[in-house]
VOGU-3710 file (C-alpha; in Angstrom, 3 decimals, decimal comma):
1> xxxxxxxxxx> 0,000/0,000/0,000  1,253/3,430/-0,549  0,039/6,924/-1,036  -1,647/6,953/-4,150  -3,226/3,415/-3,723  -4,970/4,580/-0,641  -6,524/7,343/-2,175  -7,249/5,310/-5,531  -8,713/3,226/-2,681  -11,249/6,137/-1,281
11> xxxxxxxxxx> -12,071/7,147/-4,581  -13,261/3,125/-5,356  -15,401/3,682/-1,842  -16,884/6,921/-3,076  -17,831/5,088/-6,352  -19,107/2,326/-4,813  -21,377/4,450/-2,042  -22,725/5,820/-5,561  -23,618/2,650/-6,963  -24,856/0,971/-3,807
21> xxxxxxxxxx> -27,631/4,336/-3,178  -27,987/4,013/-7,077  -28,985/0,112/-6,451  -30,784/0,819/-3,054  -33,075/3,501/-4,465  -33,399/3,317/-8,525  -35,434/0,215/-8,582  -38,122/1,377/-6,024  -38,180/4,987/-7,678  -38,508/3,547/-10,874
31> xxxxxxxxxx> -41,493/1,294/-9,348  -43,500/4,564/-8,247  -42,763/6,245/-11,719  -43,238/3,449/-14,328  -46,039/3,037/-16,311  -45,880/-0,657/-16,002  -44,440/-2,656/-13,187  -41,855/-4,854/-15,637  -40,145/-2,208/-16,190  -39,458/-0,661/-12,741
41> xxxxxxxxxx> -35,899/-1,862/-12,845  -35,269/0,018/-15,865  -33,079/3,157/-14,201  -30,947/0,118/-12,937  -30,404/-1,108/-16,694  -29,545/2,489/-17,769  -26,534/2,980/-15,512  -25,458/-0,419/-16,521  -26,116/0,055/-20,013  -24,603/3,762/-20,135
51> xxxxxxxxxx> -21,657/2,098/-18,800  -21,648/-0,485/-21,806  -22,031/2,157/-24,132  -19,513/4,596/-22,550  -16,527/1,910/-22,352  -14,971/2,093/-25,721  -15,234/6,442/-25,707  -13,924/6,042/-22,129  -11,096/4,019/-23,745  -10,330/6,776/-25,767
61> xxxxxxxxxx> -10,254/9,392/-23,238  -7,762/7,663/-21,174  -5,333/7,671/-24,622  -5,961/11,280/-25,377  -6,382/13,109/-22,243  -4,880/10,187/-19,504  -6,179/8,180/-16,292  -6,638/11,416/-14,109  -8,219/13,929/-16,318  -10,742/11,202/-17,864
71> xxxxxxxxxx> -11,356/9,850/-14,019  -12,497/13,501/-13,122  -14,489/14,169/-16,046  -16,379/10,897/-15,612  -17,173/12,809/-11,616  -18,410/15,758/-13,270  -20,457/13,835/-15,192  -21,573/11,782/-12,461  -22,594/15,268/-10,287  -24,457/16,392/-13,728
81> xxxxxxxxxx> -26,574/13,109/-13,968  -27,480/12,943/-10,046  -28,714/16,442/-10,106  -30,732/15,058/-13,350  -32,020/11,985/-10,794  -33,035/14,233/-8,433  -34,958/16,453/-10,633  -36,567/13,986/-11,891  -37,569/12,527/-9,025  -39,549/15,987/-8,118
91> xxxxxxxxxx> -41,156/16,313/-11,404  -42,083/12,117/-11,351  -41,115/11,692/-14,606  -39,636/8,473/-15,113  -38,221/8,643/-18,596  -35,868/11,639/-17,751  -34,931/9,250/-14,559  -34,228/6,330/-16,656  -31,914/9,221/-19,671  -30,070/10,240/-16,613
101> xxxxxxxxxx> -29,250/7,125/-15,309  -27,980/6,165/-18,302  -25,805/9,181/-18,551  -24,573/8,280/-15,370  -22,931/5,222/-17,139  -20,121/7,069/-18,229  -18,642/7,592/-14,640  -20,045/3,994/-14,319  -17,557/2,791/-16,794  -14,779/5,566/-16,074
111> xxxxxxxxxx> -14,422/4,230/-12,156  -14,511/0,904/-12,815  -11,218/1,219/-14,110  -10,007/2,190/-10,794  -9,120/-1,461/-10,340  -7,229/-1,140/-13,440  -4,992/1,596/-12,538  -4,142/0,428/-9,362  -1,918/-2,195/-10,775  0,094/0,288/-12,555
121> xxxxxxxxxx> 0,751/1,882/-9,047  2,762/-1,041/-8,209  5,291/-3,381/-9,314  4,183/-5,660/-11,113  4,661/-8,816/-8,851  2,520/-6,615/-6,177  -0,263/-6,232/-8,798  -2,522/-8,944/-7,073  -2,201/-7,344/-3,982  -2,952/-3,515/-5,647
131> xxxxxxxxxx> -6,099/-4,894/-7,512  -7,620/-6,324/-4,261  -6,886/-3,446/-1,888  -8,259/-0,749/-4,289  -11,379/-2,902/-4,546  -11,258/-3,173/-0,492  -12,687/0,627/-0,682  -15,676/-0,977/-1,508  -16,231/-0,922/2,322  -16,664/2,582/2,440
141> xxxxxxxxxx> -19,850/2,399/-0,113  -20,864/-0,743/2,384  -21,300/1,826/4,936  -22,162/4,741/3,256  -24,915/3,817/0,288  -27,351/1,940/2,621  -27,770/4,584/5,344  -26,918/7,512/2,879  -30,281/5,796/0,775  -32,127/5,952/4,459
151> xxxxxxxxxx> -30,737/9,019/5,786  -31,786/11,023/2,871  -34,971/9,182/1,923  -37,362/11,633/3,262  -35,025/14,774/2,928  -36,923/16,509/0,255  -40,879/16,312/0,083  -40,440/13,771/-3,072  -38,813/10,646/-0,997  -35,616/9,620/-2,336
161> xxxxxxxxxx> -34,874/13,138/-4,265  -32,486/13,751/-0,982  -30,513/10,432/-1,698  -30,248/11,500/-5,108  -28,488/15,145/-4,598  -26,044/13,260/-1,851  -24,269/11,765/-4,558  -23,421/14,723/-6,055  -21,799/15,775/-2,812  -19,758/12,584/-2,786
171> xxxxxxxxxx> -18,732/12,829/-6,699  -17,090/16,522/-5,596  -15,376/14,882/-2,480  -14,151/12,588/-5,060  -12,848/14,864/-7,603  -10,711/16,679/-4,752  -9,010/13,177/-3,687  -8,694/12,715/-7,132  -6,543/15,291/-8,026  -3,784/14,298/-5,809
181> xxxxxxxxxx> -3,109/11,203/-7,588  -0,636/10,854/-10,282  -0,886/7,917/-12,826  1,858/7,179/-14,963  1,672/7,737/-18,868  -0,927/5,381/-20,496  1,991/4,901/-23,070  5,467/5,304/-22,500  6,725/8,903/-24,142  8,310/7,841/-27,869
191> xxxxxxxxxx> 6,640/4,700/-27,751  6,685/3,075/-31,450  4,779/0,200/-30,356  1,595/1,237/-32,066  -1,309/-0,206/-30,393  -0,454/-3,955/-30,331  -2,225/-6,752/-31,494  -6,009/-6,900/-33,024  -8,443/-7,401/-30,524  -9,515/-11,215/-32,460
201> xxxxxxxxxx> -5,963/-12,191/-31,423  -6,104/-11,068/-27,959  -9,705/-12,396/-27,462  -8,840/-15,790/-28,996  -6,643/-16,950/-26,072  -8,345/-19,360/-23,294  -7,509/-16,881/-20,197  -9,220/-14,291/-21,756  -12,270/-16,356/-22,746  -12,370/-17,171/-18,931
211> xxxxxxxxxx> -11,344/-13,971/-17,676  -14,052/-12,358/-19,342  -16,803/-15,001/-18,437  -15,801/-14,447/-14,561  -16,241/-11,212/-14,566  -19,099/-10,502/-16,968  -21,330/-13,648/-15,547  -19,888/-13,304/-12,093  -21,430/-9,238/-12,144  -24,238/-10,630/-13,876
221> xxxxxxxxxx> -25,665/-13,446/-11,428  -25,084/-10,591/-8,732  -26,543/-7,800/-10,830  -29,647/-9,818/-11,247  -30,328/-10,566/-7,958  -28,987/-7,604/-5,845  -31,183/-5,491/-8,281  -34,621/-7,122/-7,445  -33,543/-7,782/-3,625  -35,236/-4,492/-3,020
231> xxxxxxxxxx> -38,487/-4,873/-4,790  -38,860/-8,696/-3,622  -38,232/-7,628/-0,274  -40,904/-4,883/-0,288  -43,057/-7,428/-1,647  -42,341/-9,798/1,531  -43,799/-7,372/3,163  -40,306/-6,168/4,676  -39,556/-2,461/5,161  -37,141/-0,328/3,389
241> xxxxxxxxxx> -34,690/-0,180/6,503  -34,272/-3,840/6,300  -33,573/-3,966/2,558  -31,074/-1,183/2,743  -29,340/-3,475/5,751  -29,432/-6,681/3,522  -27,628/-4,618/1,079  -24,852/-3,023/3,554  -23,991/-6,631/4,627  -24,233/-7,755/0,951
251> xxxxxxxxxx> -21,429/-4,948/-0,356  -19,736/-5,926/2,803  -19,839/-9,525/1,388  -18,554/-7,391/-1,594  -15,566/-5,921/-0,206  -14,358/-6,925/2,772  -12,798/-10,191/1,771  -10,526/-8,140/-0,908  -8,012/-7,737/2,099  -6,847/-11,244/1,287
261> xxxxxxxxxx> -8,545/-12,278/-1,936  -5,114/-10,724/-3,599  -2,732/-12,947/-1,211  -4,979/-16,029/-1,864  -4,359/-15,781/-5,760  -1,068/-15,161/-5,319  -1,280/-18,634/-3,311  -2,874/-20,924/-5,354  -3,898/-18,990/-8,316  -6,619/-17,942/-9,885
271> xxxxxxxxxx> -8,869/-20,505/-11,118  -9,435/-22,210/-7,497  -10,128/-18,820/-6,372  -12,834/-18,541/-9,473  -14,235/-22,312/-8,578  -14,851/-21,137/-4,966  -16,639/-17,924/-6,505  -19,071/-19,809/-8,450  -19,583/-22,426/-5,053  -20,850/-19,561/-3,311
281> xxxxxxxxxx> -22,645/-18,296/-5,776  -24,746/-21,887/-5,320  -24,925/-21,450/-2,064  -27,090/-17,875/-2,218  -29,660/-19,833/-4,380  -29,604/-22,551/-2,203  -30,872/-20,472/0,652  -32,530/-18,060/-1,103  -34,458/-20,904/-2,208  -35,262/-21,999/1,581
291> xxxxxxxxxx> -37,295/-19,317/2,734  -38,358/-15,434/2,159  -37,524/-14,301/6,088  -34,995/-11,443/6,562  -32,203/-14,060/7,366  -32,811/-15,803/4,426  -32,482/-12,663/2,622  -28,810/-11,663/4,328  -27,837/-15,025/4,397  -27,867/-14,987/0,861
301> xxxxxxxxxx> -26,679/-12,172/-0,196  -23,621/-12,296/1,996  -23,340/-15,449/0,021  -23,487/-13,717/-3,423  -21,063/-10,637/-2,439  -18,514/-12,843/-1,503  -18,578/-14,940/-4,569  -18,892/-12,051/-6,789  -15,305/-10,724/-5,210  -13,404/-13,776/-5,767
311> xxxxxxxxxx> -15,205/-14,276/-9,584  -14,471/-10,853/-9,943  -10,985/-10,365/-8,638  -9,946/-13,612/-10,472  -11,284/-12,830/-13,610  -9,525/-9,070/-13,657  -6,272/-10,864/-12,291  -6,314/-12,797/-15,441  -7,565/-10,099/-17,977  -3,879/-8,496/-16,782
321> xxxxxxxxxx> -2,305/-11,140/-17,965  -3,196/-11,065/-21,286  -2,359/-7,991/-22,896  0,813/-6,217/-23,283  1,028/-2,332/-22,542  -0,145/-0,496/-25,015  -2,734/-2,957/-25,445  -4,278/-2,150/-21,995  -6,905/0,603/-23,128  -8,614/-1,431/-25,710
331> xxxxxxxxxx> -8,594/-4,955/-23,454  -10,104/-3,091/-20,270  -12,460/-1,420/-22,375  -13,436/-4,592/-23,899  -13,586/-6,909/-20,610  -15,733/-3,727/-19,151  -17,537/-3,546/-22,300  -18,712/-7,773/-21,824  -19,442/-6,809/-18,005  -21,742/-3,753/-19,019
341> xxxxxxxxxx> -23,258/-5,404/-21,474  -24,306/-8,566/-19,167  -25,315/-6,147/-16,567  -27,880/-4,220/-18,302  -30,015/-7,731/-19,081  -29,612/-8,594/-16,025  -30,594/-5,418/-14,655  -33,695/-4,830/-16,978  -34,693/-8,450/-16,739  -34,330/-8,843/-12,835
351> xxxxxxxxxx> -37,288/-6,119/-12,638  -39,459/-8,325/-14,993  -38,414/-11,520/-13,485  -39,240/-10,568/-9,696  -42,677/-8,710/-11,024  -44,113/-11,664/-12,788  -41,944/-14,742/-11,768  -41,265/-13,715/-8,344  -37,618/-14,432/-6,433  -37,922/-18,106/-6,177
361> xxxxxxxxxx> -38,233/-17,783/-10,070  -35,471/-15,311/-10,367  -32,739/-17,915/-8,131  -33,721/-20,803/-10,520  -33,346/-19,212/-13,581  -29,034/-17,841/-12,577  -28,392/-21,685/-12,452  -28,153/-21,167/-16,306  -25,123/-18,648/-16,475  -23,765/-20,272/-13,308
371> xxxxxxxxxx> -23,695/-23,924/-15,184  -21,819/-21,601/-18,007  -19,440/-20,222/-16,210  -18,584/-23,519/-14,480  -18,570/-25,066/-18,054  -15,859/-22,430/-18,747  -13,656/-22,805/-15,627  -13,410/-26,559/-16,405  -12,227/-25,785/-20,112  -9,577/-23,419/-19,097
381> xxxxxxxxxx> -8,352/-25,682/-16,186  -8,354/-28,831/-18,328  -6,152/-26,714/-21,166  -3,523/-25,805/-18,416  -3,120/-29,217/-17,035  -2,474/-30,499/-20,781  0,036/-27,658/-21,099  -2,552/-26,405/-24,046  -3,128/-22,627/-22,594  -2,457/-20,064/-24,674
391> xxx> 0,449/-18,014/-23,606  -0,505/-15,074/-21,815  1,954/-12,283/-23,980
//
């Protein structure tokens, strides 16, 4: 750990406390507003989707202008679409909700490089260690979404308006940590090496393929049910106070084990880390399956955060490992781009799923992309005991 990890490391807690009131609050706004319950989950989908479809411009940013300038222009962005929320919110109009959400997906996909940049802070044998500490500010949002989402609920005579113009409060904070960070070069200065190999090379090795599926299924599972947990909670008859606790426990599932998660693949790599991931990830159905009491509900989704971290963490350990230097803009982008892109079905479908199907339904059908991603863990390991993988560079 050193200086500018730490405050990489507040900055990925600021983010996160945006996402987690984003998660707490969108999908229970967007119930009031919608004109039909299916689609109340749709501001969730935007800020996924905006993220999908800010990647490859974000990509380009960081080339032209660097980490630091596009980081802070992805906060301003981020205060200009929470002002949006919160306007909306006051007027109840839930198409200018849903726009600004999706706006919102460009800091969306601008912070989740965070993780990213954190290994460049390092050397590169400590770049484990960097991705899983940065990702350890997580805690921060574990604390700070939930009761920010309950503190502010009834600040404003529109609930959740308050919540709403919080978050631009926290993307200023952020922009002042920010600017005592220094990232190196994107490219070395009189660089020749272009910018590497086509993407259908890079994409065609086997860690890739896997690193990819762990993070874009391993978000996805937990996208699909951490977005509903609200709405299927409300419609256990549970009150908002306890769903906004399930979800500070379940980011805390998120977070907290990235204190070791980097020292664990350093251990015994990658993949086992991966395979206990996607165990876990069983496990949430499993008792999500069991019963709809508040336990059930935090048993679970301490279940899924924890899985997500080591899918997660795993998958972006091994997305490092297949690109060269300059190759790094377009490969994040792209692994982001898969993530994004997973997200927002999950996102929009989660809202139909727990409206018609219900949350029993909704635990049944992630066996699907959970078999999948097992399927794919299995291939890789199976190519690296035959000596068939792919070299990494």
């Amino acid at each position: 750990m050193n200086r500018k990890l730490l405050l990489l490391a507040l900055c990925q807690g600021l983010f996160l406390s945006n996402n987690v009131t984003f998660m707490a609050v969108n999908g229970l706004v967007g119930l009031g507003l919608a004109p039909a319950a299916w689609m109340a989950t749709l501001p969730v989908a935007g800020y996924v989707a905006g993220g999908a479809l800010a990647a490859p411009l974000v990509a380009r940013h960081q080339r032209a202008f660097g980490r630091r300038r596009t980081f802070q222009l992805g906060l301003l962005v981020a205060m200009l679409a929470s002002g949006l929320c919160a306007w909306a919110v006051v007027g109840r109009n839930f198409w200018l909700l849903s726009a600004a959400t999706l706006l919102a997906g460009y800091y969306n996909a601008n912070a989740s490089l965070y993780r990213f940049a954190a290994a460049e802070l390092v050397a590169p044998p400590m770049k484990e260690k960097a991705i899983s500490w940065v990702l350890a500010g997580g805690i921060l949002g574990a604390v700070v979404g939930p009761n920010l989402a309950t503190a502010a609920r009834d600040a404003l005579s529109q609930p959740f308006a308050g919540a709403y113009l919080a978050l631009v409060g926290l993307a200023a904070l952020s922009m002042g940590v920010m600017q005592f960070i220094e990232f190196p070069p994107i490219e070395a200065p009189g660089s020749t090496a272009g910018r590497g190999r086509p993407l259908r090379e890079i994409a065609r090795q086997p860690t890739f393929v896997v690193a990819v599926a762990g993070c874009a299924l391993g978000y996805g599972v937990m996208n699909l049910l951490m977005s509903a947990t609200p709405i299927a909670m409300a419609q256990c008859a549970h009150p908002f106070s306890a769903a906004a606790l399930v979800l500070e426990w379940h980011v805390v599932g998120m977070y907290a084990p990235s204190f070791f998660t980097g020292s664990l693949i350093k251990r015994v790599g990658a993949l086992p880390v991966m395979a206990c991931g996607l165990a876990l990830n069983l496990v949430c159905v499993l008792i999500a399956l069991s019963g709809v009491d508040l336990m059930h509900f935090m048993a679970a989704l301490i279940s899924l955060g924890v899985g997500w971290n080591f899918l997660y963490i795993g998958g972006t350990t091994l997305a490092t490992s297949t690109y060269r230097p300059e190759e790094r803009t377009t490969v994040q982008a792209t692994v982001d781009f898969c993530v994004y892109a997973t997200m927002t079905c999950t996102a929009f479908g989660s809202g139909a799923l727990v409206t018609t199907g219900g949350w029993q339904a909704m635990n049944i059908g992630s066996l699907l992309p959970l078999s999948l991603l097992a399927t794919a863990l299995l291939w890789l390991a199976f190519r690296q005991r035959g000596g068939m993988a792919v070299p990494a560079r």
